[in-house]
C-alpha positions as protocol buffer text, in pm:
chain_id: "A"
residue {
  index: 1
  type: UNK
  ca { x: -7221 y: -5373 z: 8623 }
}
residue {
  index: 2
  type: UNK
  ca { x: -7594 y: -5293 z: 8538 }
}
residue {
  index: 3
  type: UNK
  ca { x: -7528 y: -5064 z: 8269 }
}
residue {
  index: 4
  type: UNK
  ca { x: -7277 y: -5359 z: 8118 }
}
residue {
  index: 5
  type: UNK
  ca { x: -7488 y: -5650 z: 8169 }
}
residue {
  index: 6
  type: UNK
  ca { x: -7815 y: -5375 z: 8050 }
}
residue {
  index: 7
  type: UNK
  ca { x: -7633 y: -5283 z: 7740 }
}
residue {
  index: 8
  type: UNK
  ca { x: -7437 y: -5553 z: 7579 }
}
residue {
  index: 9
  type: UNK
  ca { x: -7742 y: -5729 z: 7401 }
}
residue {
  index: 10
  type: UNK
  ca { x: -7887 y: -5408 z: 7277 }
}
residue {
  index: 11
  type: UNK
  ca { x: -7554 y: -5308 z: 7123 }
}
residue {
  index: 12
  type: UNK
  ca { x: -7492 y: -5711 z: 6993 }
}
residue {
  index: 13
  type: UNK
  ca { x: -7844 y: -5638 z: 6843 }
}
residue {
  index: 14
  type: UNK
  ca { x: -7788 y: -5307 z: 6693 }
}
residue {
  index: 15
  type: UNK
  ca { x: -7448 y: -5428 z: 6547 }
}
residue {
  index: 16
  type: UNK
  ca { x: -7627 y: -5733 z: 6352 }
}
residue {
  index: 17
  type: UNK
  ca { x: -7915 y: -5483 z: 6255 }
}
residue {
  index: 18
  type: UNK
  ca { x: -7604 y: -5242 z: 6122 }
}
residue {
  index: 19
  type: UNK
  ca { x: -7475 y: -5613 z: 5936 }
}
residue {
  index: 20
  type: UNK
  ca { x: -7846 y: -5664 z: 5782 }
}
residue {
  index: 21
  type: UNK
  ca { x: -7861 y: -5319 z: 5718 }
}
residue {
  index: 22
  type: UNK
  ca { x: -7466 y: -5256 z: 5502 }
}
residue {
  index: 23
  type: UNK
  ca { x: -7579 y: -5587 z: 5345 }
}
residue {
  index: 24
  type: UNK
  ca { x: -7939 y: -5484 z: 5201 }
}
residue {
  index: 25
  type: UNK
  ca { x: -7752 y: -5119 z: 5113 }
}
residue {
  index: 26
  type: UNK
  ca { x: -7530 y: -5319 z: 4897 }
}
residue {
  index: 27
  type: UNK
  ca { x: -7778 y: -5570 z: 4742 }
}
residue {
  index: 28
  type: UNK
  ca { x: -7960 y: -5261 z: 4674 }
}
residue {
  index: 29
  type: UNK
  ca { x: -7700 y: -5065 z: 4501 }
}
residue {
  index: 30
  type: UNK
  ca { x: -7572 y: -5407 z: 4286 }
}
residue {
  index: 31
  type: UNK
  ca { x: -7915 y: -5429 z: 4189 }
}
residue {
  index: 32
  type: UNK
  ca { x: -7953 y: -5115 z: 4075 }
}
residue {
  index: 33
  type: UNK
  ca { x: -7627 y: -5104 z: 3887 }
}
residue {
  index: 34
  type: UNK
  ca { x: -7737 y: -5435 z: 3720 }
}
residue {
  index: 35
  type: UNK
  ca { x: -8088 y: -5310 z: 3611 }
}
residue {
  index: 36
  type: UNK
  ca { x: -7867 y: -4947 z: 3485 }
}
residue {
  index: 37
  type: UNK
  ca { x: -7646 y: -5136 z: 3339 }
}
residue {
  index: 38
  type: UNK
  ca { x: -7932 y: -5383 z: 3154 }
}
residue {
  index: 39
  type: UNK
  ca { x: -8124 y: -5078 z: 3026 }
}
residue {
  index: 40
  type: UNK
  ca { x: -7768 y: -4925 z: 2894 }
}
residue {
  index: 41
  type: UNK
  ca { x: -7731 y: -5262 z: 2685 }
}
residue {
  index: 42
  type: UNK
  ca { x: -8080 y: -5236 z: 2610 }
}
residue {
  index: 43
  type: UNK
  ca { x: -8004 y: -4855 z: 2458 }
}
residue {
  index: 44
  type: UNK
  ca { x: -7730 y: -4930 z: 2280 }
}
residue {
  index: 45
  type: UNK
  ca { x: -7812 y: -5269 z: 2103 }
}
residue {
  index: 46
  type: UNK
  ca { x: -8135 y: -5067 z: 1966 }
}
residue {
  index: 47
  type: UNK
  ca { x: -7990 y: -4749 z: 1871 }
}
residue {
  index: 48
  type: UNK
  ca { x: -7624 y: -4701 z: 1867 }
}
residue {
  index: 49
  type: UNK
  ca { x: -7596 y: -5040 z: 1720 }
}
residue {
  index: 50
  type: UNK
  ca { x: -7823 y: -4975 z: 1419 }
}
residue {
  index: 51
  type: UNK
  ca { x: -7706 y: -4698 z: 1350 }
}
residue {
  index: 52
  type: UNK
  ca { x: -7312 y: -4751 z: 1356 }
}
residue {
  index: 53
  type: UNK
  ca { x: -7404 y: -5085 z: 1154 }
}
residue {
  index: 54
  type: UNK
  ca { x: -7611 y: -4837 z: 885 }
}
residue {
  index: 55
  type: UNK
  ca { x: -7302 y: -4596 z: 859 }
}
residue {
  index: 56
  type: UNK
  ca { x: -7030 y: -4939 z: 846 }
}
residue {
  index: 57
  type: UNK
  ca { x: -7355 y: -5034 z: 575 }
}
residue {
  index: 58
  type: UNK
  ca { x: -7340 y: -5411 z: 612 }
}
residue {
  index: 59
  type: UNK
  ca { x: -7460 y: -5554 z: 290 }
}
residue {
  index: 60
  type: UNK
  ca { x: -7474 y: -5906 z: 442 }
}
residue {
  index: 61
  type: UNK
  ca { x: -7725 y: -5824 z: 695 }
}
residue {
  index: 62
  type: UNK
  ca { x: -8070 y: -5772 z: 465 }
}
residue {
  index: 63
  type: UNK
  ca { x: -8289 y: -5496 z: 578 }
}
residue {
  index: 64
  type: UNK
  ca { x: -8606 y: -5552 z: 795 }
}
């Protein structure tokens, strides 16, 4: 009964630390993936785009 009544806050504790701990892993990981996924948009509205627009040669758009 000792080792139950020793042991079942430490484990309660250690399963919510587990909880805090998936949950930061994942906010960490979506944040990541946002700020990758920010700097891809970044890269390819200033060079793919440009460029793709220069070989389509859009006439309306005046250059800088």
């Amino acid at each position: 009964a000792a080792t139950i009544v020793g042991g079942t806050p430490p484990a309660k504790i250690a399963r919510c630390q587990d909880i805090f701990y998936i949950t930061g892993a994942v906010l960490d990981l979506s944040r990541t993936a946002c700020l990758f996924i920010f700097i891809a948009v970044l890269l390819w509205e200033s060079i793919i785009t440009p460029s793709v627009e220069s070989e389509i040669g859009m006439s309306s758009k005046p250059k800088a």
